[in-house]
N, CA, C and O atoms as CSV, one atom per row, in Angstrom:
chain,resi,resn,atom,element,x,y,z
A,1,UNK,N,N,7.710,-11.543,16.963
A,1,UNK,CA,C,6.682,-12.235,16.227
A,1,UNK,C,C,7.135,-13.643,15.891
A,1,UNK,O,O,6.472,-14.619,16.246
A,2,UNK,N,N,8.214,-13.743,15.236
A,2,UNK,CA,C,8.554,-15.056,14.661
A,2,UNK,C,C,9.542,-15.944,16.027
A,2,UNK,O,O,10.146,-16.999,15.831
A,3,UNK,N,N,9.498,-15.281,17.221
A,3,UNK,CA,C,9.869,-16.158,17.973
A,3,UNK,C,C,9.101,-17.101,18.943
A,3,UNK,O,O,9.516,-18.130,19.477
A,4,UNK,N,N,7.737,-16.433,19.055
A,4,UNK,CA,C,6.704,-17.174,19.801
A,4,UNK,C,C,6.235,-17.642,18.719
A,4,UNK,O,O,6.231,-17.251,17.552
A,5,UNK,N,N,5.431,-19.446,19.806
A,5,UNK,CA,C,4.705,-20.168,18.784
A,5,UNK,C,C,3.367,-19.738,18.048
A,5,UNK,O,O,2.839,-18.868,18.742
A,6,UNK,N,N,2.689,-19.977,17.033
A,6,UNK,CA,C,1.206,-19.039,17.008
A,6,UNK,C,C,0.469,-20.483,16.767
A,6,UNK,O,O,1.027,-21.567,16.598
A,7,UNK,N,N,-0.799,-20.232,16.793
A,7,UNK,CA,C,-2.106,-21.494,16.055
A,7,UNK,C,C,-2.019,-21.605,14.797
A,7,UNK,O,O,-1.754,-20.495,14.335
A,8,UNK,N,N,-2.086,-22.195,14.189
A,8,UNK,CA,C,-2.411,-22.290,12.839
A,8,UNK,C,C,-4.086,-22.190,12.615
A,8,UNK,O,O,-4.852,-22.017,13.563
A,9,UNK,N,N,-4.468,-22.306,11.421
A,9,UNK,CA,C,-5.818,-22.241,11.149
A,9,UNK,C,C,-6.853,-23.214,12.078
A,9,UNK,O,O,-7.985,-22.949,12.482
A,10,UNK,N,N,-5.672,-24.990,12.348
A,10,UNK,CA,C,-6.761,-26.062,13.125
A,10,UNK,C,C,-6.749,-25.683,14.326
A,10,UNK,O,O,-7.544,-26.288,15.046
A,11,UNK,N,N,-6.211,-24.997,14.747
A,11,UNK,CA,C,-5.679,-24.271,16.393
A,11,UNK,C,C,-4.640,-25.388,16.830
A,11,UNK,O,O,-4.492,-25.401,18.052
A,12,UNK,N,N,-4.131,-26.021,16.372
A,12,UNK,CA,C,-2.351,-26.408,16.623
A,12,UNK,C,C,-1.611,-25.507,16.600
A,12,UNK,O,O,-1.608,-24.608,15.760
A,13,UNK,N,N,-0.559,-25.683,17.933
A,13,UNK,CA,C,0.471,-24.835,18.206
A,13,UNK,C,C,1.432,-25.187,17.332
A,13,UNK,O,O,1.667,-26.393,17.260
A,14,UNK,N,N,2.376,-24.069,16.287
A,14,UNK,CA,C,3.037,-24.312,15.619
A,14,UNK,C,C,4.522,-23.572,16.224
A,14,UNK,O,O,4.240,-22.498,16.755
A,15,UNK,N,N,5.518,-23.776,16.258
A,15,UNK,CA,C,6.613,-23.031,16.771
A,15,UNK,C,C,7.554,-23.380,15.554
A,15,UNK,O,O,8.021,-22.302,15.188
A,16,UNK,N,N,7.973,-24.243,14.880
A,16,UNK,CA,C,9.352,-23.819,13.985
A,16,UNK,C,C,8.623,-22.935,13.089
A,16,UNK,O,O,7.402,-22.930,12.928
A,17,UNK,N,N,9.961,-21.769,12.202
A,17,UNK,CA,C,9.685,-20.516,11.739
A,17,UNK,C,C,8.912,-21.218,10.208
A,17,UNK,O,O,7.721,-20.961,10.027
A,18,UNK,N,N,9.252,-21.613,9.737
A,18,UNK,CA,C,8.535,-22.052,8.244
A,18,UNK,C,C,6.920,-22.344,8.172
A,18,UNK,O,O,6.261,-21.834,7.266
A,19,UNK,N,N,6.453,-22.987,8.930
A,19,UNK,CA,C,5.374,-22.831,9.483
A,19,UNK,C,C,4.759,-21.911,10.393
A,19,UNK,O,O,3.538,-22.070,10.416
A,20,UNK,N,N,5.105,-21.152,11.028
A,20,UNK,CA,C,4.906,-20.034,11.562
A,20,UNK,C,C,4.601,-18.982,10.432
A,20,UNK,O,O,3.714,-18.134,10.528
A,21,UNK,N,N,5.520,-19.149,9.242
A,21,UNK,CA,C,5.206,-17.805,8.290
A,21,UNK,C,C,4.731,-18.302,7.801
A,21,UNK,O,O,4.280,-17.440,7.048
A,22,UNK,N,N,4.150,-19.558,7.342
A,22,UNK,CA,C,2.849,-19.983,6.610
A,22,UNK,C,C,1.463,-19.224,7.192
A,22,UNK,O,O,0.631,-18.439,6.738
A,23,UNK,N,N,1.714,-19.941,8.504
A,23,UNK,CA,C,0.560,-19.430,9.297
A,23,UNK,C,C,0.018,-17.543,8.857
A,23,UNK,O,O,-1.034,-16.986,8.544
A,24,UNK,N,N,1.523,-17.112,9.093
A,24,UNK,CA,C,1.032,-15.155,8.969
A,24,UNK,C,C,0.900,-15.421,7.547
A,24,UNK,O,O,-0.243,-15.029,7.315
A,25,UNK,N,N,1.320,-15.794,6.606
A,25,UNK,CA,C,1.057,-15.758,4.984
A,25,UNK,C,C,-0.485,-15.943,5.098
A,25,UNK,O,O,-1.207,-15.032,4.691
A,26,UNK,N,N,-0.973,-16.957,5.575
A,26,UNK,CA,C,-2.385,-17.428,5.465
A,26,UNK,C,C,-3.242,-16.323,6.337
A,26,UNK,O,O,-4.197,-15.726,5.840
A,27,UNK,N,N,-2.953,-16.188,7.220
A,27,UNK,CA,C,-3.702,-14.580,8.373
A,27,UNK,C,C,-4.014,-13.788,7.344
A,27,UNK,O,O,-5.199,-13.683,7.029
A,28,UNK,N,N,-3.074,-13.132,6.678
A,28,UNK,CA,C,-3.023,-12.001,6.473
A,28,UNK,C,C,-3.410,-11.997,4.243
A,28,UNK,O,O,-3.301,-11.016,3.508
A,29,UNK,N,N,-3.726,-13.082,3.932
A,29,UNK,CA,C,-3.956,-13.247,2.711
A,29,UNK,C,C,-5.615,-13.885,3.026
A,29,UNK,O,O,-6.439,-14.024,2.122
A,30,UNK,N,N,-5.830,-14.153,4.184
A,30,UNK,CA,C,-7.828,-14.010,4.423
A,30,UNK,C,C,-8.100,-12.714,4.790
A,30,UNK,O,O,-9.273,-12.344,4.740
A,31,UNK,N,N,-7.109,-11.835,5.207
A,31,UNK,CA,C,-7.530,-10.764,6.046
A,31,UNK,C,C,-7.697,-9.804,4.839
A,31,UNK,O,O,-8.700,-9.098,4.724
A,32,UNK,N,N,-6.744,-9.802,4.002
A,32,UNK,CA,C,-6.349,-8.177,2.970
A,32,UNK,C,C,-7.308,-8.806,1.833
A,32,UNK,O,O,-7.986,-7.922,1.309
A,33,UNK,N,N,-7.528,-9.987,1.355
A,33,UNK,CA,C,-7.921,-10.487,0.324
A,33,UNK,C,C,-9.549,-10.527,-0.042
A,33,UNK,O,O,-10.169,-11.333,0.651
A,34,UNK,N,N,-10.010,-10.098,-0.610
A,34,UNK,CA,C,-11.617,-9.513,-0.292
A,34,UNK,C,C,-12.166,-10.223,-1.648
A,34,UNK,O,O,-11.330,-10.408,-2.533
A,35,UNK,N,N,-13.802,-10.726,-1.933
A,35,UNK,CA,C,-13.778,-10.603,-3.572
A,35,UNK,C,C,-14.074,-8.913,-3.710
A,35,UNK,O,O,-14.020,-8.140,-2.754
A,36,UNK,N,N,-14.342,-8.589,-4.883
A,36,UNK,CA,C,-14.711,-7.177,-5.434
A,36,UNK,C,C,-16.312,-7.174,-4.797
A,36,UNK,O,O,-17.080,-8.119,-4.616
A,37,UNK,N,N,-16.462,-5.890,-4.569
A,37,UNK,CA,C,-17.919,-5.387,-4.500
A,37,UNK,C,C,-18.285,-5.616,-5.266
A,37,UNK,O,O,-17.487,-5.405,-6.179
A,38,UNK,N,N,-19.546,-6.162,-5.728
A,38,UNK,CA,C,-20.540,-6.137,-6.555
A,38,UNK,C,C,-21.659,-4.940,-6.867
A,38,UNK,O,O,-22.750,-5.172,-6.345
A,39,UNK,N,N,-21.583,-3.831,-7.547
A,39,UNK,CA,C,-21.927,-2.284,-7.365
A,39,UNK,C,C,-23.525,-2.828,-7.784
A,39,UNK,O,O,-23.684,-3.769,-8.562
A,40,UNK,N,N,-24.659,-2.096,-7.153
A,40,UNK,CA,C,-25.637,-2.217,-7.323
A,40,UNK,C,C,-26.548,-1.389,-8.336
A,40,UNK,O,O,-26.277,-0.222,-8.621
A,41,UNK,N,N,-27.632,-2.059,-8.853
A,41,UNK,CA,C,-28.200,-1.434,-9.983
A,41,UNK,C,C,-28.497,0.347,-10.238
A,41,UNK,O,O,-28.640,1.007,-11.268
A,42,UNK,N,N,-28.506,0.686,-8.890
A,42,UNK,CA,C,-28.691,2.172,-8.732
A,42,UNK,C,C,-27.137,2.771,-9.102
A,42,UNK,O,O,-26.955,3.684,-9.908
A,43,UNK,N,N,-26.494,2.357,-8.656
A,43,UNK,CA,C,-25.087,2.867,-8.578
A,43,UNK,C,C,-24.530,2.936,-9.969
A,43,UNK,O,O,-23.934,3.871,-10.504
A,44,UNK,N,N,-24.821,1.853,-10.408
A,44,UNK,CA,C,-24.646,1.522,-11.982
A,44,UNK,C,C,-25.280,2.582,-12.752
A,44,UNK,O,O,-24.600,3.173,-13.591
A,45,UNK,N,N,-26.525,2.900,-12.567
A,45,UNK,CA,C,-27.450,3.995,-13.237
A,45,UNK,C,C,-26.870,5.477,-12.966
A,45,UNK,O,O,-26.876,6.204,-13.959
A,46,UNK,N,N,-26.296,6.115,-11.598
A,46,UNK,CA,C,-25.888,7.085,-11.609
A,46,UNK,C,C,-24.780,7.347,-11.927
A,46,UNK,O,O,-24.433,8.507,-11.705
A,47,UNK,N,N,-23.998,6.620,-12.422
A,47,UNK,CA,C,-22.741,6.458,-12.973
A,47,UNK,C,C,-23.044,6.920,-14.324
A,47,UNK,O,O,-22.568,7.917,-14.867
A,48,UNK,N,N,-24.057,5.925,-14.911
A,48,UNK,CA,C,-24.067,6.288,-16.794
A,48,UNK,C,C,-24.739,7.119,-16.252
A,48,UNK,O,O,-25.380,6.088,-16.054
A,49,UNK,N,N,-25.426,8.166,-15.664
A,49,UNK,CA,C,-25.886,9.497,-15.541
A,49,UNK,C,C,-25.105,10.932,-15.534
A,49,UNK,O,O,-25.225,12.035,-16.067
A,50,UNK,N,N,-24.276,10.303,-14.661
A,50,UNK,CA,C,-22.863,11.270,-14.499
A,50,UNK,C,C,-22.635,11.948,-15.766
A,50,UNK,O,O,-22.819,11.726,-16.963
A,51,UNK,N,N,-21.966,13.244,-14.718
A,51,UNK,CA,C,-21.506,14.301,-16.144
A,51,UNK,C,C,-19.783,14.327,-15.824
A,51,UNK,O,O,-19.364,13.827,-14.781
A,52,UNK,N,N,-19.122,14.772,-16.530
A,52,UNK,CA,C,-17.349,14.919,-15.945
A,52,UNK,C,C,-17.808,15.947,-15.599
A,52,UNK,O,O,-18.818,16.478,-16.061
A,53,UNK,N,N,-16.732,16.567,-14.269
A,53,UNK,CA,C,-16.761,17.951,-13.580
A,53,UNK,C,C,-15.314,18.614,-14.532
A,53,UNK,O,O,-14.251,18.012,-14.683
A,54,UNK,N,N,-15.606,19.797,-15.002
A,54,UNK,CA,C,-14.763,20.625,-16.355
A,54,UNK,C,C,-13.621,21.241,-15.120
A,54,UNK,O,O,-12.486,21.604,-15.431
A,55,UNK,N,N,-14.263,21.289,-13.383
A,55,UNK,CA,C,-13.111,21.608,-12.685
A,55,UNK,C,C,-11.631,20.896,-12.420
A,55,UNK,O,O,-10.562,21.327,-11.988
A,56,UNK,N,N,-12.121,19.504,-12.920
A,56,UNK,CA,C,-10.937,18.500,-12.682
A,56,UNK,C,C,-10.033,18.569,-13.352
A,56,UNK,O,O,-10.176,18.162,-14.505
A,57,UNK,N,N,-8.958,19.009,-13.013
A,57,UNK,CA,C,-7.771,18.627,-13.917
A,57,UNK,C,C,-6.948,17.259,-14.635
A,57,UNK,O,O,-5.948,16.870,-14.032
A,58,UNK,N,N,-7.341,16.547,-15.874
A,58,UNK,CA,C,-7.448,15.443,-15.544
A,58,UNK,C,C,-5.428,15.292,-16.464
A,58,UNK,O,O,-4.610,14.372,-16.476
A,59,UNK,N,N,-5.417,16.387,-16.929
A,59,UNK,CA,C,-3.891,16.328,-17.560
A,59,UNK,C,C,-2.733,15.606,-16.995
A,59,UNK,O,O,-2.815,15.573,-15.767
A,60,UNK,N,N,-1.787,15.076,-17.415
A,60,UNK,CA,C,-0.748,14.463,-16.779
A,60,UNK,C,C,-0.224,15.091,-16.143
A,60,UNK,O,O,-0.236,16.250,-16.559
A,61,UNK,N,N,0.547,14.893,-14.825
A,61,UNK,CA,C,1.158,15.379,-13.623
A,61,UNK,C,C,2.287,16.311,-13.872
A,61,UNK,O,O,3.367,15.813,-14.189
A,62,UNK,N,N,2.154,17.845,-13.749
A,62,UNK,CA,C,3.288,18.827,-14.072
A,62,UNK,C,C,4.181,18.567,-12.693
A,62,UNK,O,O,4.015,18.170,-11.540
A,63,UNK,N,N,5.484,19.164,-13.772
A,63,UNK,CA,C,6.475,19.228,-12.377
A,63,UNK,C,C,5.950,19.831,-11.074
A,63,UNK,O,O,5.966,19.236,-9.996
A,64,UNK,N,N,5.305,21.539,-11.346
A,64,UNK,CA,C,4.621,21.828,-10.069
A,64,UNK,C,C,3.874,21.080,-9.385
A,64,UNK,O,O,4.104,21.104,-8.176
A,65,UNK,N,N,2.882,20.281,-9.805
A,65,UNK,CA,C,2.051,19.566,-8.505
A,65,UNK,C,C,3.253,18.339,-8.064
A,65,UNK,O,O,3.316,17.848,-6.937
A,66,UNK,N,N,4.159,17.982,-9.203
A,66,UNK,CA,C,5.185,16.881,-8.262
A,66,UNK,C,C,5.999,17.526,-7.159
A,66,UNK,O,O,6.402,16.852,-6.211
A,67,UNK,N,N,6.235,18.752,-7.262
A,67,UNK,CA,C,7.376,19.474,-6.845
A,67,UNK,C,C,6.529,20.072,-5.272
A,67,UNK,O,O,7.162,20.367,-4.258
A,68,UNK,N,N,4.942,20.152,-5.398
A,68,UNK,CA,C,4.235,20.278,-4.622
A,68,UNK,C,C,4.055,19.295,-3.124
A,68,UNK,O,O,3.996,19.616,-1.937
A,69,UNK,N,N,4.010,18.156,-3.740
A,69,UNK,CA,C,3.776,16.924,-3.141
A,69,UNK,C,C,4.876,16.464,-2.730
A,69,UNK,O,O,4.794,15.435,-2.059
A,70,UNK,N,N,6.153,17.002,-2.961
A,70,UNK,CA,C,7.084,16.255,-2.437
A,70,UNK,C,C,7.114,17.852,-1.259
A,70,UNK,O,O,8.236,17.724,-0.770
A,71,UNK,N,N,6.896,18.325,-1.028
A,71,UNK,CA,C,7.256,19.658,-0.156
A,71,UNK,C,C,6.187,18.549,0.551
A,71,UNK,O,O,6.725,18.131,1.576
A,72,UNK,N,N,4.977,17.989,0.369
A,72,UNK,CA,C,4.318,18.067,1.552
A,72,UNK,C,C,4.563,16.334,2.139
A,72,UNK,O,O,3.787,15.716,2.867
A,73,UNK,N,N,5.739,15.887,1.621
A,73,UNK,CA,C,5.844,14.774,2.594
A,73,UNK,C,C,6.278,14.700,3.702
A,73,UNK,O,O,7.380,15.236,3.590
A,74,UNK,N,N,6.130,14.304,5.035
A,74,UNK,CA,C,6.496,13.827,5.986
A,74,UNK,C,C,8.005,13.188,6.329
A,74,UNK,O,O,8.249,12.007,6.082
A,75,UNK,N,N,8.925,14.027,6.883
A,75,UNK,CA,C,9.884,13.330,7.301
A,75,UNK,C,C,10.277,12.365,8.520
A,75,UNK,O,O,9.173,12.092,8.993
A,76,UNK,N,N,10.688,12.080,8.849
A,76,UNK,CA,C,11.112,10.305,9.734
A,76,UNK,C,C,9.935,9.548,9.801
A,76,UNK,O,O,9.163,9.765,10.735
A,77,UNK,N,N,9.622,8.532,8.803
A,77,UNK,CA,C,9.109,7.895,8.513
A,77,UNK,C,C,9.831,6.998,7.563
A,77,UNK,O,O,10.437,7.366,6.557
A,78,UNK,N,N,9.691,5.750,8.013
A,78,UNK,CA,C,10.226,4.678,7.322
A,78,UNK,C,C,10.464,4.455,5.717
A,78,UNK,O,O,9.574,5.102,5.166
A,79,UNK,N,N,11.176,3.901,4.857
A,79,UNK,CA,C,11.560,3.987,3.658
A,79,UNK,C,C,10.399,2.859,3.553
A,79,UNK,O,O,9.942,2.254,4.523
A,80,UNK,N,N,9.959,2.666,2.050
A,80,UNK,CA,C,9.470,1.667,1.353
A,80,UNK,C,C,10.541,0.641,0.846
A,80,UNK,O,O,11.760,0.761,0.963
A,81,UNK,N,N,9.873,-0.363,0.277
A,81,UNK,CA,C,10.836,-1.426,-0.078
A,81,UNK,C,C,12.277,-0.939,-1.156
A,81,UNK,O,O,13.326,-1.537,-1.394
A,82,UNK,N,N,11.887,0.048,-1.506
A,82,UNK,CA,C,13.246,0.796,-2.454
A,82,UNK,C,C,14.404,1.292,-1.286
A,82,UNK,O,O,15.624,1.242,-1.439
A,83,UNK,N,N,13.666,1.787,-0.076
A,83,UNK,CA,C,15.373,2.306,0.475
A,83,UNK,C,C,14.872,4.150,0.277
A,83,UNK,O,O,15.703,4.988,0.627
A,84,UNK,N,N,14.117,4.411,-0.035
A,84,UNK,CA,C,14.548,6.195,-0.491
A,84,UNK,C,C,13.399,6.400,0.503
A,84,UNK,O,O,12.349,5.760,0.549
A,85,UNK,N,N,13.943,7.800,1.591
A,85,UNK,CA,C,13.376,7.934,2.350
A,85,UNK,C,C,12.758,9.722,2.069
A,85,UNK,O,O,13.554,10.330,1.354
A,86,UNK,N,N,11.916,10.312,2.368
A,86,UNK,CA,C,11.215,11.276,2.314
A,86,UNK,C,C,12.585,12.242,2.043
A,86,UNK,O,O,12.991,12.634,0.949
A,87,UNK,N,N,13.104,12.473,3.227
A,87,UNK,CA,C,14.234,13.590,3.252
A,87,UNK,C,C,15.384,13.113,2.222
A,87,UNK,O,O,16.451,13.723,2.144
A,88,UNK,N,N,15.106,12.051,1.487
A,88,UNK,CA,C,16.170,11.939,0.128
A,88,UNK,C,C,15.924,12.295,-0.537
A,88,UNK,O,O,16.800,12.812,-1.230
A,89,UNK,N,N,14.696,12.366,-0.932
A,89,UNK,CA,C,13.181,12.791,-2.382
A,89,UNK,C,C,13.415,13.802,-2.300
A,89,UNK,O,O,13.879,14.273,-3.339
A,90,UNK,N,N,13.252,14.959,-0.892
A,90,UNK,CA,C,13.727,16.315,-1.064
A,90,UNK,C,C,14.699,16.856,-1.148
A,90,UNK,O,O,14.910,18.002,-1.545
A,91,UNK,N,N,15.783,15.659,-0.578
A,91,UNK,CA,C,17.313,16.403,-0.783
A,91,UNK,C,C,17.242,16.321,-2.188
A,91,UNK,O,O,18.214,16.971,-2.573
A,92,UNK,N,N,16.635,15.885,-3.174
A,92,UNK,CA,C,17.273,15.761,-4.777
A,92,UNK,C,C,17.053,16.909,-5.626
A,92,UNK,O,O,17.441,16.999,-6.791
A,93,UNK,N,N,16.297,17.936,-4.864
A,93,UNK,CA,C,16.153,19.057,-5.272
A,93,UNK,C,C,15.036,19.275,-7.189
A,93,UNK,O,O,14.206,18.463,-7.598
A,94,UNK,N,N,15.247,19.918,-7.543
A,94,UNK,CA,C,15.184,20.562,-9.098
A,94,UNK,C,C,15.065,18.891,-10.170
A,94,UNK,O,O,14.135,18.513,-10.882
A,95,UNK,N,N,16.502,18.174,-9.854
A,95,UNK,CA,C,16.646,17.208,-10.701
A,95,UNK,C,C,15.785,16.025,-10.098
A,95,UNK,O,O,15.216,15.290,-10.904
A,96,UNK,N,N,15.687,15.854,-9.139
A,96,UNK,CA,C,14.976,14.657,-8.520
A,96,UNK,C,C,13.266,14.869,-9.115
A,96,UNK,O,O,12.587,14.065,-9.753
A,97,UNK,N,N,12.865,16.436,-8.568
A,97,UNK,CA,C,11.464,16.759,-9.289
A,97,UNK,C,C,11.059,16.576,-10.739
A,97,UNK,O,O,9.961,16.265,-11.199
A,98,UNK,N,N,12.277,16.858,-11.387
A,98,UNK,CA,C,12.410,16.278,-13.128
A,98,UNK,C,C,12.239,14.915,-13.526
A,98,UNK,O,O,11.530,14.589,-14.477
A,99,UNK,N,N,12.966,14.008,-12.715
A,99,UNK,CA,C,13.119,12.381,-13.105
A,99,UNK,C,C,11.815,12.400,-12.301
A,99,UNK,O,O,11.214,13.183,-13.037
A,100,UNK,N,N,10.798,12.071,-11.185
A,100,UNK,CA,C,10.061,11.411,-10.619
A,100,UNK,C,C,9.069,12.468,-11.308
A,100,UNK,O,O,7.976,11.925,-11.148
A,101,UNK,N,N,8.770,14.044,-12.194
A,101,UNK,CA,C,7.581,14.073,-12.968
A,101,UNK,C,C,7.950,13.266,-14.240
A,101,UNK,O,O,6.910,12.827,-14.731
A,102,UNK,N,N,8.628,13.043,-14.685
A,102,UNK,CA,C,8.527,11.668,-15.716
A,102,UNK,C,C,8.269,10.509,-15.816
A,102,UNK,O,O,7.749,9.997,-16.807
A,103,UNK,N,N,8.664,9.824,-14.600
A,103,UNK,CA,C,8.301,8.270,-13.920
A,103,UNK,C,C,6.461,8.441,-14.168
A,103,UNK,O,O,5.708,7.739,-14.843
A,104,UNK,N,N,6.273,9.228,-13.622
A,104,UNK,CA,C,4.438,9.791,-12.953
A,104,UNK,C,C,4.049,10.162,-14.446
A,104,UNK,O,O,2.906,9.855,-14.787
A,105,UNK,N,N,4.739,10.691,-15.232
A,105,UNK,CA,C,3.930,11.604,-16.889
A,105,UNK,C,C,4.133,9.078,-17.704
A,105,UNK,O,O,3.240,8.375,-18.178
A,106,UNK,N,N,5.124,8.842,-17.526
A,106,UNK,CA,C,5.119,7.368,-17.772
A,106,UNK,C,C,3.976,6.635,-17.530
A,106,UNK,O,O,3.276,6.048,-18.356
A,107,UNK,N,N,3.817,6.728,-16.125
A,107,UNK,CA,C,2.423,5.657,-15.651
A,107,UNK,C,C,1.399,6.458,-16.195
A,107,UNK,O,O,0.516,6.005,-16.923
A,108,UNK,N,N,1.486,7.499,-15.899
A,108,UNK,CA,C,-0.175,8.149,-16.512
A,108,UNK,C,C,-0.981,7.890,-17.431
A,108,UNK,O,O,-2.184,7.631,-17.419
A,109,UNK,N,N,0.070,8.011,-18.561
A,109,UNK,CA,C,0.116,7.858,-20.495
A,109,UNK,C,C,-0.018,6.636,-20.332
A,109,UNK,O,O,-1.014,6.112,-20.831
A,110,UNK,N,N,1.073,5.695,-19.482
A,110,UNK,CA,C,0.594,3.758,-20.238
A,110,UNK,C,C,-1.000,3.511,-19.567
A,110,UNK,O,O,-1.890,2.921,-20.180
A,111,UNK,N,N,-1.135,4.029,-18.331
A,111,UNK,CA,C,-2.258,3.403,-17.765
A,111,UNK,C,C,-1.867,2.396,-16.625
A,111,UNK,O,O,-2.680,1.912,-15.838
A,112,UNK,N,N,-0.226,2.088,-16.639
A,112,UNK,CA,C,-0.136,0.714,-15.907
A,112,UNK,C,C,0.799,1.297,-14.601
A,112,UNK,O,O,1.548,2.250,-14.814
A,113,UNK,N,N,0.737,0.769,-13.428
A,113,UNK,CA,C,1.491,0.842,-12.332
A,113,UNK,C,C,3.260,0.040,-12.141
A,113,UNK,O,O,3.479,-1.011,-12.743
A,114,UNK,N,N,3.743,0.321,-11.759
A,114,UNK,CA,C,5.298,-0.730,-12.003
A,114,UNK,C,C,4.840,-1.994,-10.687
A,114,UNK,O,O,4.390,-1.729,-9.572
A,115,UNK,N,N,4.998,-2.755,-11.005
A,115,UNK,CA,C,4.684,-4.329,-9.873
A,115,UNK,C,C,5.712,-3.520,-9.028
A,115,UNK,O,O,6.535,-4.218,-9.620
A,116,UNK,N,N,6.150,-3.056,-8.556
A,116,UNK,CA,C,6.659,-2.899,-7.040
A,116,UNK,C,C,6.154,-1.927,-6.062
A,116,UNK,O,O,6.406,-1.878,-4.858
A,117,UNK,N,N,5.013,-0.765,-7.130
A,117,UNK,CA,C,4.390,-0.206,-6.359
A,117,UNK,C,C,3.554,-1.191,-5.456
A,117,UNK,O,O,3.387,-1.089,-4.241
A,118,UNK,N,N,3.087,-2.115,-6.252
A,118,UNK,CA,C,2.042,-2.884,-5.615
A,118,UNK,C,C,2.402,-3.341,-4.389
A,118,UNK,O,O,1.566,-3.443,-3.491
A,119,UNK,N,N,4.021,-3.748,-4.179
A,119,UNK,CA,C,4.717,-5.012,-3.204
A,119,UNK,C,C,4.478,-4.213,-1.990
A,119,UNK,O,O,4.020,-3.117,-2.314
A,120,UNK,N,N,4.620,-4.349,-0.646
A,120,UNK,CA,C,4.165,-3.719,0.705
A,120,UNK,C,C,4.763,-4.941,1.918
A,120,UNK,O,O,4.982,-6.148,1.810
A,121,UNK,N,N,4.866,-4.165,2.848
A,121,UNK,CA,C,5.557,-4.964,3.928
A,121,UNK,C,C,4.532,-4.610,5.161
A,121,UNK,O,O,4.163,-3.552,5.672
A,122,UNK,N,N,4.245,-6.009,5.397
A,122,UNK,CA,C,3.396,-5.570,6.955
A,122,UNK,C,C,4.214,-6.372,8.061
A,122,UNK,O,O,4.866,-7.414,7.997
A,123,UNK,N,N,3.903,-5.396,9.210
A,123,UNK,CA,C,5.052,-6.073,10.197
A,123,UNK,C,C,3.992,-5.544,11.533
A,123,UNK,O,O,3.685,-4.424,11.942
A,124,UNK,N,N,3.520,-7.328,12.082
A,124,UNK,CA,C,2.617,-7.209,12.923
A,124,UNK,C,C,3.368,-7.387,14.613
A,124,UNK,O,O,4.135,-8.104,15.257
A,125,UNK,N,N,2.355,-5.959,14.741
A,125,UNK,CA,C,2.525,-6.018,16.558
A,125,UNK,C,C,1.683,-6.357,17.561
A,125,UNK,O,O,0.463,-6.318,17.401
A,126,UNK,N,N,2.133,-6.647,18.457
A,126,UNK,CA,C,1.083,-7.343,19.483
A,126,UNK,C,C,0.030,-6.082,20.008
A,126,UNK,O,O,0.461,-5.069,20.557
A,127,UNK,N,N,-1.467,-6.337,19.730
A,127,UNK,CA,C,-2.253,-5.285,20.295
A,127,UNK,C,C,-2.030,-5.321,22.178
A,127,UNK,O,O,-2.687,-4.424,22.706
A,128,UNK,N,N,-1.523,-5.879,22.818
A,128,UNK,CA,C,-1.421,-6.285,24.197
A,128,UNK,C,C,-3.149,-6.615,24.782
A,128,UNK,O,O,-3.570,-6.134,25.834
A,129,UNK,N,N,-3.798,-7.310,24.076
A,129,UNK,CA,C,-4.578,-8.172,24.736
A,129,UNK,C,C,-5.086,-9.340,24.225
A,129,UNK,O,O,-4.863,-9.277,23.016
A,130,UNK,N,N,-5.679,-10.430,24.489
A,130,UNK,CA,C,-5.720,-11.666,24.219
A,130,UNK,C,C,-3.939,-11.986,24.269
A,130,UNK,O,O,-2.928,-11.394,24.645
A,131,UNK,N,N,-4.396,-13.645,23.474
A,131,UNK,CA,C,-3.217,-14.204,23.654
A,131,UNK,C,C,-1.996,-14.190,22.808
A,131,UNK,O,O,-2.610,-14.334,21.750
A,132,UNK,N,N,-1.311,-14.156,22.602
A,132,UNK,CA,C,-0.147,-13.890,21.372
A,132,UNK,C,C,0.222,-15.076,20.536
A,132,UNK,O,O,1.292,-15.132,19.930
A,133,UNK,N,N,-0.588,-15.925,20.514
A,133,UNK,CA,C,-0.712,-16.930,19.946
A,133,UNK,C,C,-1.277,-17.310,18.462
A,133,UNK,O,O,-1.051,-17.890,17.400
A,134,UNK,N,N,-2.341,-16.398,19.353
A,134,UNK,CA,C,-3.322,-16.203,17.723
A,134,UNK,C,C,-3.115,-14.735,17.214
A,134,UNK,O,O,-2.790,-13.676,17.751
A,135,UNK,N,N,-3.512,-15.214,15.680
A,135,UNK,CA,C,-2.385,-14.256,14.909
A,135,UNK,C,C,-3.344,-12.923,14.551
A,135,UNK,O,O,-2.848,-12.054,13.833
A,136,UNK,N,N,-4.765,-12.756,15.066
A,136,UNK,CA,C,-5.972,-12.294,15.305
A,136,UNK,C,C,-5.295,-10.964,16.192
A,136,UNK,O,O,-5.716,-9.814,16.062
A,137,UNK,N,N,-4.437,-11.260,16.893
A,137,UNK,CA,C,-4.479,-9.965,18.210
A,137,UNK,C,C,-2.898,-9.157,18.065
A,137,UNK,O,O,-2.240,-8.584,18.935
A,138,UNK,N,N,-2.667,-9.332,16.893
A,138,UNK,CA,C,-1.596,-8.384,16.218
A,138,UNK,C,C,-1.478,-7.645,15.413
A,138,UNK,O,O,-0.386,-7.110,15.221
């Protein structure tokens, strides 16, 4: 990616890397970056209509459903920006299910997410058609 030149937005060929990752910074911050839906008057109305469903469990996260969810992750699959990979989460056994239902009983109760859930890494590949230039066909 960062060794071929790409277009920039005016369609100038750009080749040194600093500008090149401007270029994917800018791709990919028109691409992910949306305004909010604007929900429409009906939608709005069946909402304040709504009843809660008494089936939902809306209680903070017990060890069992953590202890659940980590049985059903997927192994070889890439780590997130922390480094801890699926088959580490499960190697931690009993104690690992203890600390990460607390992290989860934490966010629940504040309401707030930790800023690094948010952070994400995209790493673009060439679809193999058009030109590899533009940052459109990766």
């Amino acid at each position: 990616m960062i060794s071929s030149p790409v277009l920039d937005a005016q369609g100038n060929l750009v080749s040194d890397k600093m500008n090149k990752v401007e270029c994917w910074k800018d791709f990919y911050t028109q691409l992910l970056n949306h305004p909010p839906a604007v929900p429409t008057d009906e939608l709005l109305q069946l909402a304040a209509a709504a009843e809660a469903d008494p089936d939902i469990n809306c209680a903070e996260p017990t060890e069992d459903e953590v202890a659940k969810a980590i049985g059903r992750l997927k192994g070889g699959k890439a780590p997130g920006l922390c480094g801890i990979t699926a088959e580490m989460i499960k190697a931690s056994g009993g104690w690992g299910v203890q600390w990460l239902t607390r992290i989860f009983q934490a966010v629940w109760t504040s309401g707030e997410t930790p800023p690094d859930w948010s952070k994400e890494i995209i790493l673009p590949f060439y679809k193999g058609k058009g030109s590899r230039k533009e940052c459109k066909n990766y």
